[in-house]
TORZANU-304187 format. One record per atom (N, C-alpha, C): residue number from 1; residue in one letter; atom name; z, x, y. Coordinates in pm, whole numbers, plus 50000, padded with zeros to 5 digits. Example, Ala and Ser with C-alpha at 12.3 -4.5 7.8 and 13.67 -1.06 7.14 Angstrom:
// residues 2
1/A/N/50780/51319/49431 $
1/A/CA/50780/51230/49550 $
1/A/C/50780/51320/49670 $
2/S/N/50708/51285/49775 $
2/S/CA/50714/51367/49894 $
2/S/C/50787/51290/50003 $
// end
This chain:
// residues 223
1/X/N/60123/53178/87287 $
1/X/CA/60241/53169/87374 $
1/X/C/60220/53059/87479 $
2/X/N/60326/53002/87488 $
2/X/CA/60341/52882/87604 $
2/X/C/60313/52944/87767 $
3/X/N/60207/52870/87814 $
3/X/CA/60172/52898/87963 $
3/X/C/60311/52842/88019 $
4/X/N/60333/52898/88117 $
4/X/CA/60432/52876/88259 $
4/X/C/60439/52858/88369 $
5/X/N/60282/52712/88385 $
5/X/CA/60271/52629/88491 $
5/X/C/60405/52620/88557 $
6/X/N/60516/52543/88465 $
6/X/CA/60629/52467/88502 $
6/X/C/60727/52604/88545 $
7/X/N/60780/52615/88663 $
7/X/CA/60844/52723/88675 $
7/X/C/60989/52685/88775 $
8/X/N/61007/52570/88768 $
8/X/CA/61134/52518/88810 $
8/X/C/61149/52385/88791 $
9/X/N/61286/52348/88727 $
9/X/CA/61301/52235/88677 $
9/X/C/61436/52183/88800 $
10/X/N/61416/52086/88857 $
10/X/CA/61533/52025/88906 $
10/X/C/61623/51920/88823 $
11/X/N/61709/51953/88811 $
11/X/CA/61821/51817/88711 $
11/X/C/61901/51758/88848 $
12/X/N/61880/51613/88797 $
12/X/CA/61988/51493/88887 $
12/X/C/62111/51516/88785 $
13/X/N/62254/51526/88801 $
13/X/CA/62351/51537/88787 $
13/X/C/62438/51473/88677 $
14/X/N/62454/51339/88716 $
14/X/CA/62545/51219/88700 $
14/X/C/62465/51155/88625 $
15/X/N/62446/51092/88483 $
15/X/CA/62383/51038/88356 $
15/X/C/62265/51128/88312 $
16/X/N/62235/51276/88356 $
16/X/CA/62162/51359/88286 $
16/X/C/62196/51475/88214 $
17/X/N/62299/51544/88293 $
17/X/CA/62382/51670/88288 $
17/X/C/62499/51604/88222 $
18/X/N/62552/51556/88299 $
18/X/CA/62661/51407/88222 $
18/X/C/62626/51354/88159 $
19/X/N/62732/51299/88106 $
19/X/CA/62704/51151/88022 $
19/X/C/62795/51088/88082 $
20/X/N/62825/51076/88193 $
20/X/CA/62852/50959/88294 $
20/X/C/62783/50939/88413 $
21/X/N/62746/50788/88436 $
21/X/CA/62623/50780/88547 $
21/X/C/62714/50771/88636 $
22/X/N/62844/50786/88697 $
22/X/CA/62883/50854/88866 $
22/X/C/62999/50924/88803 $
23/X/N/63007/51037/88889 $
23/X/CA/63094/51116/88928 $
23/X/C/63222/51085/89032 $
24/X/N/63142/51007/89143 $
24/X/CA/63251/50945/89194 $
24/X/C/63332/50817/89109 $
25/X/N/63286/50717/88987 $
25/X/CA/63343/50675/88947 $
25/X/C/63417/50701/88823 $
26/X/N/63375/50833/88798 $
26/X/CA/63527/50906/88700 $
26/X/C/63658/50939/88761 $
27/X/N/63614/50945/88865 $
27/X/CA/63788/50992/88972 $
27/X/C/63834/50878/89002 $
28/X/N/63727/50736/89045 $
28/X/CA/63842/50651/89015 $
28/X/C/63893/50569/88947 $
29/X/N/63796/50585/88818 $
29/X/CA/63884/50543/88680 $
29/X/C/63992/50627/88660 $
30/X/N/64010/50757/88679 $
30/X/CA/64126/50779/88669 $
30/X/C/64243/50786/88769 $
31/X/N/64171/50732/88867 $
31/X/CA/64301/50669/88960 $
31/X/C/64314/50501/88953 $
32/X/N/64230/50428/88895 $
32/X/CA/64283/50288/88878 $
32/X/C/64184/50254/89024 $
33/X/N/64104/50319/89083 $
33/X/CA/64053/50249/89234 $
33/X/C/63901/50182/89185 $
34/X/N/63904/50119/89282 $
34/X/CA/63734/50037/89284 $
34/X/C/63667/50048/89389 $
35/X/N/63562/50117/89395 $
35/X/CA/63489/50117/89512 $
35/X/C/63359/50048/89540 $
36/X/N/63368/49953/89458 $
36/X/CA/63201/49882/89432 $
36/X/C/63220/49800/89599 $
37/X/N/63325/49806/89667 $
37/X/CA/63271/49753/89784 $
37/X/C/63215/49830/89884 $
38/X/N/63275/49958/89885 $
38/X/CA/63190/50099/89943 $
38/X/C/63034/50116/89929 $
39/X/N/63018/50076/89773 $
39/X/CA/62889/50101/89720 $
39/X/C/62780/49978/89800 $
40/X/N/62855/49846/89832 $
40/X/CA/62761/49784/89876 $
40/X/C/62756/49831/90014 $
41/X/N/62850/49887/90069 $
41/X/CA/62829/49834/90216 $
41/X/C/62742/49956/90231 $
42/X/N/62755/50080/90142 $
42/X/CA/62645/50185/90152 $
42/X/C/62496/50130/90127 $
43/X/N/62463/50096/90059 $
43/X/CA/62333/50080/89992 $
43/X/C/62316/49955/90100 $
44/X/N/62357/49900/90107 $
44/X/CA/62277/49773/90253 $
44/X/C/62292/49837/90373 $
45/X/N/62308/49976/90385 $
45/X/CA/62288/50015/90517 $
45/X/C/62417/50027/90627 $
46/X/N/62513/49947/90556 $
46/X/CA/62629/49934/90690 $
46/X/C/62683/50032/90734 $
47/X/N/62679/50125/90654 $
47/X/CA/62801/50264/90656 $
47/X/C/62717/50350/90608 $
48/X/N/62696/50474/90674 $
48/X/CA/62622/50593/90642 $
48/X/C/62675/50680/90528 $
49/X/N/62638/50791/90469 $
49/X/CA/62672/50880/90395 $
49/X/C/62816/50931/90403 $
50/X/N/62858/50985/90484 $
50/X/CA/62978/51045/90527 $
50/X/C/63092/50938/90561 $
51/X/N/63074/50844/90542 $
51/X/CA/63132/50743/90559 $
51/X/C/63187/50668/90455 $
52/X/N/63096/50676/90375 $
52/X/CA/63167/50647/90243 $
52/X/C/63179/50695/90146 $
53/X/N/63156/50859/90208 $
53/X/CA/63295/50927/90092 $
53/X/C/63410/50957/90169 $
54/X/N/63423/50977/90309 $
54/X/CA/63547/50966/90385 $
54/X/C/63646/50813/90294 $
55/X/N/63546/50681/90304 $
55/X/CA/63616/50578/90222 $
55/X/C/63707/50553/90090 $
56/X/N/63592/50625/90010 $
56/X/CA/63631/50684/89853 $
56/X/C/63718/50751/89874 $
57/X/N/63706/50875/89932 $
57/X/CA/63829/50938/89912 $
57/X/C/63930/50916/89945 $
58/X/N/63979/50845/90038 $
58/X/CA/64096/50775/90095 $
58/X/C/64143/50681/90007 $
59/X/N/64054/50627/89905 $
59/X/CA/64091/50518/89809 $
59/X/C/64206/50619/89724 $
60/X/N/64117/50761/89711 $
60/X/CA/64204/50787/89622 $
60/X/C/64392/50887/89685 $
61/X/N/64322/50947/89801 $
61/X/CA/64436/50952/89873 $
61/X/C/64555/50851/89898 $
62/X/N/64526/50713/89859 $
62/X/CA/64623/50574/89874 $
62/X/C/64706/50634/89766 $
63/X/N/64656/50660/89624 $
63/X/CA/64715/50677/89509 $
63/X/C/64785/50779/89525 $
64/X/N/64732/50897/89560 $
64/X/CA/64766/51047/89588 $
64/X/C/64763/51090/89660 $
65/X/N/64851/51125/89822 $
65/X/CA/64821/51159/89902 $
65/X/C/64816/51288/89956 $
66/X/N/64913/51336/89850 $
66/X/CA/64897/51514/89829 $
66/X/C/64747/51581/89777 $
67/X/N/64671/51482/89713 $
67/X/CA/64570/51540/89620 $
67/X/C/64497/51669/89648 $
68/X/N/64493/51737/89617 $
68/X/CA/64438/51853/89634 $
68/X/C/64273/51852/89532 $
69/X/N/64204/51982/89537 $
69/X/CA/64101/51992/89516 $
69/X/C/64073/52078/89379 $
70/X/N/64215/52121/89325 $
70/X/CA/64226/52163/89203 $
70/X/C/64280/52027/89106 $
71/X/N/64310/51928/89149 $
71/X/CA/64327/51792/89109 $
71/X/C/64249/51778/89070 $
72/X/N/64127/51752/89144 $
72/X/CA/64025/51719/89117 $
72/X/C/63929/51811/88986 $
73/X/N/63958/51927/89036 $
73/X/CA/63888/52015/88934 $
73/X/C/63949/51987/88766 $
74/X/N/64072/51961/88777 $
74/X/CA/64151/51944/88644 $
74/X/C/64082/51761/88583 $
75/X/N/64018/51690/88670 $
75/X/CA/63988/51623/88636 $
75/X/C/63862/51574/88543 $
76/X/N/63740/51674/88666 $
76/X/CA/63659/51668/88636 $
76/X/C/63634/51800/88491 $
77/X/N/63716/51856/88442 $
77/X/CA/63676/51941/88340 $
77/X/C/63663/51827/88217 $
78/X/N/63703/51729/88204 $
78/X/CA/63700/51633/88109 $
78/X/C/63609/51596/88118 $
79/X/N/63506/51575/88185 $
79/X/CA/63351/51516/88245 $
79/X/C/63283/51541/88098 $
80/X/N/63265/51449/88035 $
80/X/CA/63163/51437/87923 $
80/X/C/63007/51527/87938 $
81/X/N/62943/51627/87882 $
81/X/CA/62835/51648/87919 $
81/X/C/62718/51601/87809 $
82/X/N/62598/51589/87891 $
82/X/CA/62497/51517/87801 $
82/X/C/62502/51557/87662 $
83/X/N/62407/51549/87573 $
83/X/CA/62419/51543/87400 $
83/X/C/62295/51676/87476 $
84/X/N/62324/51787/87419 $
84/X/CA/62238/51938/87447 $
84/X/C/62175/51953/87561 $
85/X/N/62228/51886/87651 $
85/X/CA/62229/52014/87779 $
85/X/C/62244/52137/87801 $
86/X/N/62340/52202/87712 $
86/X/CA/62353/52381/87688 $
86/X/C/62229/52385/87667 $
87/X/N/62196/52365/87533 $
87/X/CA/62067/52416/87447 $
87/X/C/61938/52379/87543 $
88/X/N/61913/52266/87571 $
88/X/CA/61814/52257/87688 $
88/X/C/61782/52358/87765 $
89/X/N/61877/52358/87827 $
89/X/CA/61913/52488/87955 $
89/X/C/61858/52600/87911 $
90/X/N/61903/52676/87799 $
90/X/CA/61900/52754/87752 $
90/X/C/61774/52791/87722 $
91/X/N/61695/52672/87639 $
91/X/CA/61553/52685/87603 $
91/X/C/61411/52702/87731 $
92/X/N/61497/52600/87835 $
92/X/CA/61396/52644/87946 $
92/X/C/61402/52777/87983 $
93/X/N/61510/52832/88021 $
93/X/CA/61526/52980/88092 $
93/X/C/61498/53097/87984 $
94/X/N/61481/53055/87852 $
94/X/CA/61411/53161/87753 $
94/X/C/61275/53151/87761 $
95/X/N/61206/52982/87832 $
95/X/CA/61093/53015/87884 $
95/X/C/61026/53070/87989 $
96/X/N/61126/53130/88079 $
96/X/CA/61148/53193/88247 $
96/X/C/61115/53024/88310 $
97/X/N/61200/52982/88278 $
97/X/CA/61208/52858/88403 $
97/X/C/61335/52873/88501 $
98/X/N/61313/52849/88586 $
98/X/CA/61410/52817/88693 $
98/X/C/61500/52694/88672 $
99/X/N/61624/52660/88684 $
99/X/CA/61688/52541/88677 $
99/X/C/61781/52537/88811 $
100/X/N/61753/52385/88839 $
100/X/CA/61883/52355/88980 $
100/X/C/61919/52235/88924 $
101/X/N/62047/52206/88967 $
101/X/CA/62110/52063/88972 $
101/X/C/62077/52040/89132 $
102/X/N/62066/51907/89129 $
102/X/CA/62037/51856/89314 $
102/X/C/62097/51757/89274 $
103/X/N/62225/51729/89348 $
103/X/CA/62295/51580/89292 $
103/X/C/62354/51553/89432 $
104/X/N/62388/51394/89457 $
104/X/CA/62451/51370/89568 $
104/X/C/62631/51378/89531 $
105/X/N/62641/51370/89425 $
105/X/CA/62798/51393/89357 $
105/X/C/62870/51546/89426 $
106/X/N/62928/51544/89400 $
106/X/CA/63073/51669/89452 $
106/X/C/63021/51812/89409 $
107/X/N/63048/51911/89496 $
107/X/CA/62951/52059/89403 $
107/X/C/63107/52139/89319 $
108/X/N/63238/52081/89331 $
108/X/CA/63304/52080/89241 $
108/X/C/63267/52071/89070 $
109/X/N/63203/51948/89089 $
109/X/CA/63181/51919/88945 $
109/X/C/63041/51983/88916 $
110/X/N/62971/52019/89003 $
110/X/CA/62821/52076/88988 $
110/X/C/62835/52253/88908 $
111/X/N/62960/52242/89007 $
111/X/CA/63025/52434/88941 $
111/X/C/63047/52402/88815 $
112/X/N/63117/52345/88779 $
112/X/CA/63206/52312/88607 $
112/X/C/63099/52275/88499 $
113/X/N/62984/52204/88605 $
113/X/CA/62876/52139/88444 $
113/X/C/62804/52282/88454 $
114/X/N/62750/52338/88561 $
114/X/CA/62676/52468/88566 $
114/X/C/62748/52597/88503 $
115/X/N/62849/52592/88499 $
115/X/CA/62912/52708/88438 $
115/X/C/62909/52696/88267 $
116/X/N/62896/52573/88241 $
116/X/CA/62952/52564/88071 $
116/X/C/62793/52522/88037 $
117/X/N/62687/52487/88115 $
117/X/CA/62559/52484/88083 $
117/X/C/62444/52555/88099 $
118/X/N/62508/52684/88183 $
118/X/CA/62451/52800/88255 $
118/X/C/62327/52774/88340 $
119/X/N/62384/52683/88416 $
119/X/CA/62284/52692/88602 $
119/X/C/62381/52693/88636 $
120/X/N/62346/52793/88760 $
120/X/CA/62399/52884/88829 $
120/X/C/62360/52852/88985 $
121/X/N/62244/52765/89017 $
121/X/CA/62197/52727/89119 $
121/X/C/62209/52565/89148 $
122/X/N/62331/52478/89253 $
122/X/CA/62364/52359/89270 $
122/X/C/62305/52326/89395 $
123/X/N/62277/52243/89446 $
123/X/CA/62271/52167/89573 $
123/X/C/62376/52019/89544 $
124/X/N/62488/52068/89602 $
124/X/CA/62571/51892/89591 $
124/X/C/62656/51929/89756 $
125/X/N/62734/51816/89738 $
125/X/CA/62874/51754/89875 $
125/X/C/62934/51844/89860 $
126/X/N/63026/51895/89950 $
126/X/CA/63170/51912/89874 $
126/X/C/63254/51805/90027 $
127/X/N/63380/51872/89950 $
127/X/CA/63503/51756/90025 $
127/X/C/63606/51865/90130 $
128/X/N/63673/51859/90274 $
128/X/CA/63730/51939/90339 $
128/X/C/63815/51933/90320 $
129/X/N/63912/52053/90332 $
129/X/CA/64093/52060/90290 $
129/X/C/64151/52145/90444 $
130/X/N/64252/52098/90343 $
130/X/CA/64330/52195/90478 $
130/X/C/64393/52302/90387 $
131/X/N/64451/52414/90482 $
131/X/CA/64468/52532/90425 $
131/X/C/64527/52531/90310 $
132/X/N/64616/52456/90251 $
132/X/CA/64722/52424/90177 $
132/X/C/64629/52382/90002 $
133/X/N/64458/52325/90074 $
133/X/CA/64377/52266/89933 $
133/X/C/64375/52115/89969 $
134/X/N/64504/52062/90023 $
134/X/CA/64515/51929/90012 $
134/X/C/64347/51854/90081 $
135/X/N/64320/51728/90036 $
135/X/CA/64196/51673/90096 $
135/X/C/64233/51622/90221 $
136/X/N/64106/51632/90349 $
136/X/CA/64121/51571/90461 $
136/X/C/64108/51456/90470 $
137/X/N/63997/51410/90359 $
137/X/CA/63930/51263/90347 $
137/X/C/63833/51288/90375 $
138/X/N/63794/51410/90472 $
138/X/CA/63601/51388/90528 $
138/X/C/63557/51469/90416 $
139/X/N/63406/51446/90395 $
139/X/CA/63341/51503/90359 $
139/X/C/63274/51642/90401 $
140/X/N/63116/51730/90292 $
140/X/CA/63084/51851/90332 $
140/X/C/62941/51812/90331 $
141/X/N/62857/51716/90404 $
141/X/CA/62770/51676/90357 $
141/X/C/62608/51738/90378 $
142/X/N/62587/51813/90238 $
142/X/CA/62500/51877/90214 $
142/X/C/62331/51807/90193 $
143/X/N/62368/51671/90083 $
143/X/CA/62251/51672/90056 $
143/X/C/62306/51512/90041 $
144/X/N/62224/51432/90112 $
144/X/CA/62180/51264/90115 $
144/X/C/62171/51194/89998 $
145/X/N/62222/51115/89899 $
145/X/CA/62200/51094/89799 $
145/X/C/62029/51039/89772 $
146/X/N/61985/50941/89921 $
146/X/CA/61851/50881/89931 $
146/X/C/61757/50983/89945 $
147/X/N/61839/51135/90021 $
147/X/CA/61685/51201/90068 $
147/X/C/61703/51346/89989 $
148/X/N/61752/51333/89854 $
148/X/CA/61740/51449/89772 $
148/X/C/61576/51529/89801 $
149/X/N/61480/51436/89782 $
149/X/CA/61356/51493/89834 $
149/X/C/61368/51612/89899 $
150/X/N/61426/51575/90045 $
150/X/CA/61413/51651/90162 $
150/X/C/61455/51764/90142 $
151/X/N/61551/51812/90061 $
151/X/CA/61640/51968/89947 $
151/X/C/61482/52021/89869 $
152/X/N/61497/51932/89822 $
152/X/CA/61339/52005/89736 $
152/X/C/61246/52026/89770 $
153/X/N/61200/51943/89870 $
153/X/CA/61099/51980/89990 $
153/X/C/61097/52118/90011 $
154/X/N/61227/52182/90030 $
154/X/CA/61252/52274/90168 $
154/X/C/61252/52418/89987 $
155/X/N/61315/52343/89912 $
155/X/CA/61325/52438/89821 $
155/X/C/61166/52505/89754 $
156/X/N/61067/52422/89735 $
156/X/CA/60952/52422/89711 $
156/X/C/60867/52529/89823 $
157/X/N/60950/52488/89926 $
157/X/CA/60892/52547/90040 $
157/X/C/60849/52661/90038 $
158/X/N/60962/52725/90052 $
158/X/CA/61048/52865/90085 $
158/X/C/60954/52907/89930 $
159/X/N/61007/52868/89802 $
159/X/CA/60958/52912/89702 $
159/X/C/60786/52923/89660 $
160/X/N/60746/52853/89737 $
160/X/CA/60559/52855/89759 $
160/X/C/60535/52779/89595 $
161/X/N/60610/52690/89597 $
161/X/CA/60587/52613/89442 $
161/X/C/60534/52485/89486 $
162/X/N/60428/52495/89371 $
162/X/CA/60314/52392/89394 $
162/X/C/60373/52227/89322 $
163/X/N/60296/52095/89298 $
163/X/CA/60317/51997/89281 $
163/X/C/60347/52012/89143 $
164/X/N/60235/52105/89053 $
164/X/CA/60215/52077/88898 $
164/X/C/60331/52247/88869 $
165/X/N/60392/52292/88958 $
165/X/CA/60461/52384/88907 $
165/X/C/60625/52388/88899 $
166/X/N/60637/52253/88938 $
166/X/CA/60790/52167/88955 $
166/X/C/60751/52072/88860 $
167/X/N/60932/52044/88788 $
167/X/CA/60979/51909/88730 $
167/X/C/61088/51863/88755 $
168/X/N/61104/51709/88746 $
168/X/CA/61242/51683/88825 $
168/X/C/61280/51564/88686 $
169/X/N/61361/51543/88653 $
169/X/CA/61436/51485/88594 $
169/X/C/61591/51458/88668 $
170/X/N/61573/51251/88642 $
170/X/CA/61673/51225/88691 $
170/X/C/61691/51048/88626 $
171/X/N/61784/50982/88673 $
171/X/CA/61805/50850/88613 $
171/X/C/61788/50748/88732 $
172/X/N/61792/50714/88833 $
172/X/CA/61825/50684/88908 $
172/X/C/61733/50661/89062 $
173/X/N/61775/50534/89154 $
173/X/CA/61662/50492/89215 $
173/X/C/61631/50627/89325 $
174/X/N/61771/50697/89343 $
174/X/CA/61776/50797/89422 $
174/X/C/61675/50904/89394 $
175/X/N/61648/50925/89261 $
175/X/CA/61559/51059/89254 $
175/X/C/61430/51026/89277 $
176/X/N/61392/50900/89276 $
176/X/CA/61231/50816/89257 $
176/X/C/61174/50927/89445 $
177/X/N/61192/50945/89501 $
177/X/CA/61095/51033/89625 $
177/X/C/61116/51178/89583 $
178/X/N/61221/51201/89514 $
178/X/CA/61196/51351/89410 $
178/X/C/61074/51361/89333 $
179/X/N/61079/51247/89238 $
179/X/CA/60968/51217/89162 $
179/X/C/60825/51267/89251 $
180/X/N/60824/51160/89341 $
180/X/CA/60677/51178/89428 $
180/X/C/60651/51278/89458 $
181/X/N/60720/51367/89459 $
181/X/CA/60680/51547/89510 $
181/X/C/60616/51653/89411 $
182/X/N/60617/51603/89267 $
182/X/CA/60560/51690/89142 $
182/X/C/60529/51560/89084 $
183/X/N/60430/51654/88966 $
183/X/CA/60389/51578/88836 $
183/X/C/60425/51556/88721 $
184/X/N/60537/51653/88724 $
184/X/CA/60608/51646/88563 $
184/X/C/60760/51550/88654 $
185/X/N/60753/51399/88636 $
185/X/CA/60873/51329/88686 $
185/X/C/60897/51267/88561 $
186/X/N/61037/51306/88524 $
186/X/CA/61115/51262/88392 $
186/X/C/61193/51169/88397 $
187/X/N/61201/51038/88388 $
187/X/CA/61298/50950/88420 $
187/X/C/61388/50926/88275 $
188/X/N/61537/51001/88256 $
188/X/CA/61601/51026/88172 $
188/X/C/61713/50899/88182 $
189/X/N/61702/50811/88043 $
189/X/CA/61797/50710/88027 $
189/X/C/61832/50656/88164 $
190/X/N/61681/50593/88173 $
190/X/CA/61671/50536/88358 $
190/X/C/61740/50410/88393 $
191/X/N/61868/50369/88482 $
191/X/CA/61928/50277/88539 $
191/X/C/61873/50157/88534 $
192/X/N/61725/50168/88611 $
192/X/CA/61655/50035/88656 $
192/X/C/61542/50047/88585 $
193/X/N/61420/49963/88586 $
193/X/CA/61281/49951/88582 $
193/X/C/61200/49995/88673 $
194/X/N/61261/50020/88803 $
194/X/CA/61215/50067/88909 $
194/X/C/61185/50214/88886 $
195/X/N/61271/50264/88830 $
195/X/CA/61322/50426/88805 $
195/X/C/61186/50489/88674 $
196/X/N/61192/50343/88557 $
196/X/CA/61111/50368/88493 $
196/X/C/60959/50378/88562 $
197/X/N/60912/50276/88616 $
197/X/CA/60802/50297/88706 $
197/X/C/60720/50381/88767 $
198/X/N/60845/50502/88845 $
198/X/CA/60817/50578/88947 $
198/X/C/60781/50696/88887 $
199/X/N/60848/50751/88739 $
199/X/CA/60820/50853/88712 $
199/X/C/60704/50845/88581 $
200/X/N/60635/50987/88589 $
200/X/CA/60563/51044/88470 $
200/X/C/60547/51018/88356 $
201/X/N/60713/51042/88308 $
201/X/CA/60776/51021/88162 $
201/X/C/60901/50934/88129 $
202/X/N/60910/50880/88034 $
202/X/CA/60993/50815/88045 $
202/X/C/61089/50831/87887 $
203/X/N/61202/50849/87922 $
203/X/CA/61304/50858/87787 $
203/X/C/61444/50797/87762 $
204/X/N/61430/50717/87709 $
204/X/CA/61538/50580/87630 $
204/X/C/61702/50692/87611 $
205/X/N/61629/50801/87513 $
205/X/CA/61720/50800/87434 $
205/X/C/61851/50933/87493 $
206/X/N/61986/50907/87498 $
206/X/CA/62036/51040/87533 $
206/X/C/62067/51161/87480 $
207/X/N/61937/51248/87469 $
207/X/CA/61933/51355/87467 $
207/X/C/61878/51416/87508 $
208/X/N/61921/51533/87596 $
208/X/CA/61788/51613/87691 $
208/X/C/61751/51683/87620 $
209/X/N/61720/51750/87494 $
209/X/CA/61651/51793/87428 $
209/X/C/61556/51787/87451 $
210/X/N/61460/51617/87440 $
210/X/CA/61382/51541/87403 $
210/X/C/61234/51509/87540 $
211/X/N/61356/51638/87649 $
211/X/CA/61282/51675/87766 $
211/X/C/61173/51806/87750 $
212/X/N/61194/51857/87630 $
212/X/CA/61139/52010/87605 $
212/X/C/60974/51996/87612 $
213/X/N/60906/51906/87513 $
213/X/CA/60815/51877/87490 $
213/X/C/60737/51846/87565 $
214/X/N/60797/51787/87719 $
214/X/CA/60693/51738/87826 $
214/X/C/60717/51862/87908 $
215/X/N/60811/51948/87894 $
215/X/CA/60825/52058/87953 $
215/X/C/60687/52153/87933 $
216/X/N/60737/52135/87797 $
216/X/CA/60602/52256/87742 $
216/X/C/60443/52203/87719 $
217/X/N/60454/52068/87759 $
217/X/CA/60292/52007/87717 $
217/X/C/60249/52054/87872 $
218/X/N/60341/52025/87979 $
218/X/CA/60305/52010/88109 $
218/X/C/60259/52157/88124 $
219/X/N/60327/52245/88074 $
219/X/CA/60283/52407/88049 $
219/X/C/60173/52415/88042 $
220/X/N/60127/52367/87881 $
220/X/CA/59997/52435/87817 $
220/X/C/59886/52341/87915 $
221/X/N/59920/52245/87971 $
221/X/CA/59822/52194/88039 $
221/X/C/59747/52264/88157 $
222/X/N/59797/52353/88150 $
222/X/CA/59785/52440/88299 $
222/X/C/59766/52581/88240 $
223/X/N/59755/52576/88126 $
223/X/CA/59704/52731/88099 $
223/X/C/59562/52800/88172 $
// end
């Protein structure tokens, strides 16, 4: 029988759980908006977190100004999910693993991939309404897209889970200080070279299946 070093797996969201690498840019492909100027002025520092999803969302409030948050939900049910993410899921927690999504994306869409992939445990944003549902434009801001770490930190914490008893799988430059916190770091159909770098393992191809094996080697290694 497989040892159960590994006793919680964290999943990044958006190109792992998905098979689309943003969440915020499925809402505005389907509103026709572009936010790649948001994206820079975020990532060079100009505009903080809350700031540019107050931005985004107003992009899409231009289009829709009624939009509500069941809009959104009707949207995101179309959200492509990875090639066996169910079955993944499934196979870890028949091994008593723990699973979380930790994503900086919307916990809208974190509910909808978790419900049809069975995690049950999210750390994401959400967005404020007014009584009516309609969006305010501000954000609910839970978790930093840069300092996902600092969630798992605190989650590890509380949970008394060690370095080699966490795995994090993710795509992206954001999860790379996730990475640094355990030994099993999965860099799944990774964005950059950077991403490849930072983590453990590394996998080309999209299917999380193909995550099982380092799941369970990282196991027996620790028997």
């Amino acid at each position: 029988m497989l040892g159960r070093m590994i006793k919680f797996v964290a999943f990044d969201m958006d190109g792992v759980l998905t098979d689309c690498k943003s969440s915020w840019y499925f809402i505005h492909k389907h509103f026709g908006t572009d936010n790649m100027k948001n994206i820079e002025l975020y990532n060079n520092g100009i505009i903080d977190y809350p700031t540019f999803v107050y931005l985004d969302v107003k992009l899409w409030l231009d289009k829709k100004p009624d939009l509500k948050i069941h809009d959104l939900v009707e949207i995101y049910k179309k959200m492509p999910l990875m090639k066996n993410a169910k079955e993944t899921v499934d196979e870890l927690k028949r091994m008593g693993i723990k699973v979380a999504i930790l994503t900086g994306g919307l916990d809208i869409l974190a509910k909808i991939v978790g419900e049809k992939i069975g995690i049950d445990e999210y750390y994401a944003n959400g967005l404020k309404t007014y009584d009516d549902g309609r969006l305010t434009g501000e954000g609910i801001i839970r978790i930093n897209p840069y300092h996902k770490d600092d969630v798992l930190k605190k989650i590890m914490d509380e949970r008394n889970l060690k370095r080699n008893e966490v795995a994090v799988v993710g795509d992206g430059e954001v999860d790379i200080p996730m990475f640094k916190l355990v030994e099993t770091s999965i860099a799944f159909d990774p964005i950059t070279e950077e991403v490849e770098k930072n983590a453990k393992y590394v996998i080309k191809e999209k299917d999380l299946k193909l995550i099982l094996p380092i799941i369970q080697k990282s196991s027996q290694n620790h028997q």
